[in-house]
N, C-alpha and C positions, 0 to 999 in steps of 0.2 A: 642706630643711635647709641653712645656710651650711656652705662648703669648712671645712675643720682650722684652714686660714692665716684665712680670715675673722673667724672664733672668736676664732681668738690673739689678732689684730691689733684686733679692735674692745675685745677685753676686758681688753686692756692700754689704751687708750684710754678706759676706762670707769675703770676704777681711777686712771686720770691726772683726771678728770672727781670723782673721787667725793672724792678727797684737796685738789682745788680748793676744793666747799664744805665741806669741814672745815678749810682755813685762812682760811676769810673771816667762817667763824662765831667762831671765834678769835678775828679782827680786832675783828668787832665785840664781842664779850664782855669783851675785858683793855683792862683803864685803864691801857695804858702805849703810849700813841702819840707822848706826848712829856713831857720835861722838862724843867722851866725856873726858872731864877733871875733873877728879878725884882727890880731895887734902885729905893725908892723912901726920899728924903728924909723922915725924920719929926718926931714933936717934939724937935727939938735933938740926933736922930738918926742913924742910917744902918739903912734897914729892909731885909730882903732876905726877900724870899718866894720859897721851894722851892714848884711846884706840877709833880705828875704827874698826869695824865689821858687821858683817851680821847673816844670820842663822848656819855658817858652819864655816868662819873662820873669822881672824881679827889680829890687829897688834896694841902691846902697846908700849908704849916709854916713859920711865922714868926720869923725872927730878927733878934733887934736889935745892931749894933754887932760885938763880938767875940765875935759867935756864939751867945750865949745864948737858946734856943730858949726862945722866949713861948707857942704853941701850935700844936697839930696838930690839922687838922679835915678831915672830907669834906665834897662836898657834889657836887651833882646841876649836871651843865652847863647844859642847859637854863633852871634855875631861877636862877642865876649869873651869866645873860647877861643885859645890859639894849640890847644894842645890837642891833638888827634883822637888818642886814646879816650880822651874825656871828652870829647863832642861823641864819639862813636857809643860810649856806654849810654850818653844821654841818649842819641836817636835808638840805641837799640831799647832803653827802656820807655820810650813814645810806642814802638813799631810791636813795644809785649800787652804792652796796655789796649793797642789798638786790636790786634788779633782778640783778645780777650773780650773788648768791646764786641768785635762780629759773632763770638763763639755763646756771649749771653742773649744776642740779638738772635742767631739761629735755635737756641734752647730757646727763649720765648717764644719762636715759631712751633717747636715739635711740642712744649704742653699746651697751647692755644689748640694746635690741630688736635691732638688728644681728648684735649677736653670738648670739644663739636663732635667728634666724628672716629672711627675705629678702623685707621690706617691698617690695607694690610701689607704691605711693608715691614719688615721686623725692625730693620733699623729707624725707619718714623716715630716707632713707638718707643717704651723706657728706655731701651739700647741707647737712642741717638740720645737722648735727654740725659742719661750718665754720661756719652762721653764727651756731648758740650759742655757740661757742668764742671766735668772732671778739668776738661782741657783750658777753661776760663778760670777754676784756683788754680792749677799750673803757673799759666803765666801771668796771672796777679801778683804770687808769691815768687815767681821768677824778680820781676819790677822791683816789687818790695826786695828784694835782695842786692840786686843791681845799682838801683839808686845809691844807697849808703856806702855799699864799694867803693862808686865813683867820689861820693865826698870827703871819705878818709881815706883811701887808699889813691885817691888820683889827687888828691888836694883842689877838689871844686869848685869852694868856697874862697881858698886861697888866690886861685888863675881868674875866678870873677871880680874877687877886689881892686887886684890889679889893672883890671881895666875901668874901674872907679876914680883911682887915680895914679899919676906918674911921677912924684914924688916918693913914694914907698921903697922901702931899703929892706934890711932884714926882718925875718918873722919869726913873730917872737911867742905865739900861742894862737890855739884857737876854740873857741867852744860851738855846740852845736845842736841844735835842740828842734827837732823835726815837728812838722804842725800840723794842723788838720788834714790835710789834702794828703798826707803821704799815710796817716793812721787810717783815716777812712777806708784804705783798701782792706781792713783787718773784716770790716765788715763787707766788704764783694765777698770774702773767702769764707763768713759766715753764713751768706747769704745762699750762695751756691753749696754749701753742706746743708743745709736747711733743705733746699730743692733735693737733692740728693734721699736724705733722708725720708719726704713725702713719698716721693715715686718707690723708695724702696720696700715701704711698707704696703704700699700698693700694688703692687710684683707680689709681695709675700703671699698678701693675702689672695691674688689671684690665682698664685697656684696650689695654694692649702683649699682653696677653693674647688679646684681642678681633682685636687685627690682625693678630697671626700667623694667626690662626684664618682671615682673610679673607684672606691672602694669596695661597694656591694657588688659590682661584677666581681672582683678579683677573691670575694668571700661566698658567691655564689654556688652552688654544690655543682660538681663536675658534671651531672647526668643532665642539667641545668642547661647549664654552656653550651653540653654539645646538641641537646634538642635546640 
């Protein structure tokens, strides 16, 4: 059976682990990773499209001129995109978030096992726990990177509006202002440095542990040793 501090230490590392995939399932379930107002020239016009969304879905609403709201719709991002490039950053930032999801879900396995029971296995123990932890801020921060690429540099906002509506002409600005669902991963990447940090102190001290323990042989007088 693991020490009392073993126990403590992995299972507070577990619970840092377990709150990781319930903010990323979050991430991915709320359409609110960004907002954005879109101005596009129309007939004899001035159009502006509101559109919030996320990886899946989202909602635009169309206004003309001095604000008079023309209509509100949702619709499926996927279905929306007609440009390659920008559905592909989209599925690839669903497919970094997912791995990331299984990589906090198998770290909650190895401090659960830890904290029961005293694998001997090297890599069951802190080993795997570093390098799921590691591998889950990875591509947290991979997503977090990805995503915003795709909305300034592929104009993501801009090829969703358009399928809002078919009136729209030239574009003439756009603002952009990211929401809860896409900062929250600030804290998966805290969270998983937090786990990180537990177990590391925990390694420390088990092998300042180890060395005092070898000390007094290695201080032992030689005539000592060899009787």
């Amino acid at each position: 059976m693991p020490s009392r501090k073993k126990t403590s230490m992995f299972a507070s590392a577990f619970c840092t682990c377990v709150s990781s995939f319930v903010v990323i399932c979050v991430a991915l379930a709320t359409p609110q990773w960004v907002s954005s107002e879109v101005r596009f020239s129309g007939l004899g016009s001035t159009v502006t499209i509101s559109l919030t969304y996320g990886l899946f879905s989202g909602t635009c609403e169309q206004f003309v001129d001095a604000g008079l709201q023309v209509s509100k719709t949702n619709f499926q991002v996927s279905e929306a995109l007609s440009s390659s490039s920008s559905r592909s950053l989209v599925v690839a930032t669903i497919v970094m978030l997912v791995l990331a999801l299984l990589s906090s879900l198998l770290s909650a396995g190895f401090t659960c096992t830890n904290a029961v029971s005293n694998p001997y296995q090297t890599f069951l123990g802190p080993i795997g726990v570093y390098t799921w932890n590691s591998l889950c801020g990875v591509l947290t921060l991979i997503a977090m990177i990805l995503f915003p690429v795709n909305v300034e540099g592929n104009s993501l906002s801009e090829e969703l509006a358009h399928s809002c509506s078919s009136s729209l002409q030239d574009h003439l600005g756009s603002k952009h202002n990211y929401g809860y669902s896409y900062w929250i991963m600030l804290l998966v990447l805290f969270l998983n440095i937090a786990s990180l940090i537990i177990i590391y102190f925990y390694d420390h001290a088990r092998y300042s542990k180890k060395k005092e323990q070898e000390r007094p042989i290695e201080n032992a007088p030689k005539d000592v040793i060899l009787f």
